[in-house]
Backbone bond lengths (Angstrom), bond angles and torsions (degrees), N, CA, C in turn:
res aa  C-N    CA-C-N  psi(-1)  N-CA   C-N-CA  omega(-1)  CA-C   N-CA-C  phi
1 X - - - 1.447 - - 1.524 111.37 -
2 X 1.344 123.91 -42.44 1.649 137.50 172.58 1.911 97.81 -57.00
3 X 1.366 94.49 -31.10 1.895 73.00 173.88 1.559 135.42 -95.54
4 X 1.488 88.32 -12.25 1.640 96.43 160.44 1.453 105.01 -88.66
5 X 1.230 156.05 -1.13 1.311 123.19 154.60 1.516 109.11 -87.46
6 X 1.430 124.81 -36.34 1.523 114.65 153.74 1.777 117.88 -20.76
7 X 1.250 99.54 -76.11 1.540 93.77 -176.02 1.244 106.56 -76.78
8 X 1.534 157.15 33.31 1.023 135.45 144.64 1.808 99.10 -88.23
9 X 1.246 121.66 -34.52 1.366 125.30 -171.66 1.922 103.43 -57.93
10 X 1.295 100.66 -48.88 1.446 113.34 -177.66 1.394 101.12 -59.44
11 X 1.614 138.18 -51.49 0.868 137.59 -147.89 2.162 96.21 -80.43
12 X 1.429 102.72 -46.24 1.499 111.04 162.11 1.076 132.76 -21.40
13 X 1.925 109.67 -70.32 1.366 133.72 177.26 1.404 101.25 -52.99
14 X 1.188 123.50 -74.87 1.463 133.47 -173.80 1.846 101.99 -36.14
15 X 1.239 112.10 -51.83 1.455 112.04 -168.84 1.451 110.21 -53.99
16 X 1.792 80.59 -54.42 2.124 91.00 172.25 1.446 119.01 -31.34
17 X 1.413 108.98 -53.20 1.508 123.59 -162.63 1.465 124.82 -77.74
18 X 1.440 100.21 -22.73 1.912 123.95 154.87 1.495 117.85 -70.96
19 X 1.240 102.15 -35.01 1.549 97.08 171.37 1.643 108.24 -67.04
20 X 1.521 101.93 -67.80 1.610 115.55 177.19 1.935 106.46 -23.86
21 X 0.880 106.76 -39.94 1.669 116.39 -148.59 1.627 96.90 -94.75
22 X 1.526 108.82 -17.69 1.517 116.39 179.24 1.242 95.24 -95.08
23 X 1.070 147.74 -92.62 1.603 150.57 -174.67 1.351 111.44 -13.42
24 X 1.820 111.96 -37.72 1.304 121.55 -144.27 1.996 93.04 -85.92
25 X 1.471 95.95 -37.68 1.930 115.92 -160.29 1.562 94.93 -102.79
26 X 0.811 117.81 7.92 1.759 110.58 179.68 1.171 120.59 -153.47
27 X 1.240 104.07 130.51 1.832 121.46 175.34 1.698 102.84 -80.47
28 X 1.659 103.83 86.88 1.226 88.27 158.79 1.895 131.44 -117.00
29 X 1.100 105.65 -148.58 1.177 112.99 -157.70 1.831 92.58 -87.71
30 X 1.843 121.31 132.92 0.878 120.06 171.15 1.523 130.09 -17.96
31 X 1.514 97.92 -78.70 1.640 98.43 162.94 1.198 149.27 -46.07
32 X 0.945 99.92 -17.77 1.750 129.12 -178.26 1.457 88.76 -93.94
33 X 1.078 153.07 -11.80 1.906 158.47 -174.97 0.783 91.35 -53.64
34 X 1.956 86.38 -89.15 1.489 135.93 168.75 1.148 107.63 7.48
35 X 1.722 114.45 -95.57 1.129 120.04 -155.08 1.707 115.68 -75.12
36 X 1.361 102.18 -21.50 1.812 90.26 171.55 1.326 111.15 -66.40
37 X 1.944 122.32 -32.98 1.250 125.17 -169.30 1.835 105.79 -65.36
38 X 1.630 116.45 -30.75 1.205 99.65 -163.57 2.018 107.33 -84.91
39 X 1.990 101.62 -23.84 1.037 85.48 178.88 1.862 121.07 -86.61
40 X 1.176 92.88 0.47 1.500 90.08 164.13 1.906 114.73 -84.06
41 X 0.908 124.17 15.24 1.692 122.31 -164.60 1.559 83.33 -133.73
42 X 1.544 119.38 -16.02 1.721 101.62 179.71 1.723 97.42 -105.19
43 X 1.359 126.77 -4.82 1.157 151.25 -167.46 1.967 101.81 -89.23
44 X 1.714 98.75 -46.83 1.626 99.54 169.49 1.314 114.60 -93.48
45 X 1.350 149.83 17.63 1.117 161.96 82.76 1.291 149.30 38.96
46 X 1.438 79.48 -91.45 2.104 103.54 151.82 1.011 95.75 -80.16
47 X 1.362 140.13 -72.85 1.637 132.81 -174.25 1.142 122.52 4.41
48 X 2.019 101.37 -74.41 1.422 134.64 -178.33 1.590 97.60 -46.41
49 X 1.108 91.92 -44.01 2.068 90.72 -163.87 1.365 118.83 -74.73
50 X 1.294 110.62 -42.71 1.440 122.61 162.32 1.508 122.33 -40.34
51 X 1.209 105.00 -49.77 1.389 130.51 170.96 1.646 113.05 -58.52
52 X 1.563 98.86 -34.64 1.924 99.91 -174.70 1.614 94.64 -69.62
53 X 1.447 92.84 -57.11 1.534 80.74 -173.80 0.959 155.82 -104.43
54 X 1.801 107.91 41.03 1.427 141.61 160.19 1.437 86.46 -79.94
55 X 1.262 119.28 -69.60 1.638 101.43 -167.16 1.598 128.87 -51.60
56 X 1.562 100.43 -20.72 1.174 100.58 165.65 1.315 137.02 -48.82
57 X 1.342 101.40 -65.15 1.619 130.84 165.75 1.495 113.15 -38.32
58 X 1.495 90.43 -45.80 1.779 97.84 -173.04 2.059 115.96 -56.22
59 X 1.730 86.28 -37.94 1.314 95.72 -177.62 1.609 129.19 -96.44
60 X 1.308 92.94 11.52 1.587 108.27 177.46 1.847 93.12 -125.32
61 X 1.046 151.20 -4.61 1.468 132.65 119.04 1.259 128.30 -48.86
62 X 1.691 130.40 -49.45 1.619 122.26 153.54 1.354 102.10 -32.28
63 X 1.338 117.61 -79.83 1.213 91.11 -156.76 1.707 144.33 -73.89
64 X 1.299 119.31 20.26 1.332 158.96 -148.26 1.327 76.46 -113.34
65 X 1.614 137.64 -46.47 1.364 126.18 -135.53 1.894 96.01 -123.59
């Protein structure tokens, strides 16, 4: 189960970084911004959260240890 949220995170980042790399190399069309900008900001999101609560875990194993 820890490795399917691994690869959804991987699969995330990567998405993030296709968007980034599209916005960044292409003149596109307003709307077309838009919507990569919002799903990349709902894309850092889960990220952020994923991230909270790896650290969580991380810091409630220290202290276990």
């Amino acid at each position: 189960m820890a490795k399917e949220n691994e690869i959804n995170f991987e699969k995330m980042l990567a998405r993030l970084e296709e968007i980034v790399a599209t916005i960044e190399s292409k003149t596109l069309p307003l709307d077309e911004s838009i919507a990569l900008y919002q799903e990349g900001k709902s894309i850092i999101k889960t990220l952020e959260e994923a991230l909270k609560d790896a650290e969580g875990k991380i810091a409630d194993i220290l202290k276990v240890e």
